[in-house]
N, C-alpha and C positions, 0 to 999 in steps of 0.2 A: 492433572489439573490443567485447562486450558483458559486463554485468555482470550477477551471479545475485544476489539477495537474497531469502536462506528468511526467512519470516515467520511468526508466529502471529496467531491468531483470526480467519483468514479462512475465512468458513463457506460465502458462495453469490455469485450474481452479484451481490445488492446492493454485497456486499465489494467484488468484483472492478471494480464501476462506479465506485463511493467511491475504491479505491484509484488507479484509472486517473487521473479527475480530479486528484485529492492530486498524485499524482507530475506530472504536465501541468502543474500549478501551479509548480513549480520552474523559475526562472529557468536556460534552457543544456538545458533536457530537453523535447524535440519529442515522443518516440515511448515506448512503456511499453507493454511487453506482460506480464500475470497469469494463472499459470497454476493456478488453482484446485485441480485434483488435488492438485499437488503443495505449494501453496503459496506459491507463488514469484514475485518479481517482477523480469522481466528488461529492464534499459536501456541502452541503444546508447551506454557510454559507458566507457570505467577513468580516466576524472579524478575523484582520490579526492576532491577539495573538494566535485565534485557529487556522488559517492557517499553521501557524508558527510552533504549537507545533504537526499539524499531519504531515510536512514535516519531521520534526525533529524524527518522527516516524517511518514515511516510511523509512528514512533515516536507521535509528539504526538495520530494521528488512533487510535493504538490497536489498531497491528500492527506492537509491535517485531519486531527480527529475531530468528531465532533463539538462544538463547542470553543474550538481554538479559533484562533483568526483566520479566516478564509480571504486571504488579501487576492488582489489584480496580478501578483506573483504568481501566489499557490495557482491561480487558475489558470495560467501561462504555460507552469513548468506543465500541471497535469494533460494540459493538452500536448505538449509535444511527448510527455510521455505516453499518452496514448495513442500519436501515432506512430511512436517507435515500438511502441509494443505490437499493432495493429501489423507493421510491416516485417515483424520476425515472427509473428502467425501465419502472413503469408509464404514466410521460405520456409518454414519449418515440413 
């Protein structure tokens, strides 16, 4: 069983590199896959505790999910997480 989570402020693969990492940091979460087009971040899992604590993730790095508050914050961190993501795409 996998789970869907729509997100904002995800703009390119910096995003999408930052958001992998983030989610891979949660303790119980191996695999995370981000589907850019659409937005979305999808994890091999429906145990809502770890649902919960990679919202609560996504949230903090500044790509709630749909429908939460999208503060001058969220739009803050998500940007400098996406150039931190952006610049370990380039040394990688």
């Amino acid at each position: 069983m996998t789970t869907t989570i729509e997100i904002v402020n995800l703009k390119c693969n910096g995003c999408v590199n930052t958001v992998k990492k983030g989610v891979l940091n949660v303790e119980g979460i191996n695999e995370v896959e981000v589907d850019l087009e659409n937005s979305k971040v999808i994890i091999p899992t429906s145990d809502d505790s770890l649902i919960e604590e990679v919202k609560a993730k996504l949230s903090k790095m500044g790509y709630p999910e749909v429908g939460d508050a999208n503060t001058m914050i969220h739009k803050a961190k998500s940007f400098v997480s996406c150039a931190s993501g952006k610049m370990t795409l380039e040394t990688e």
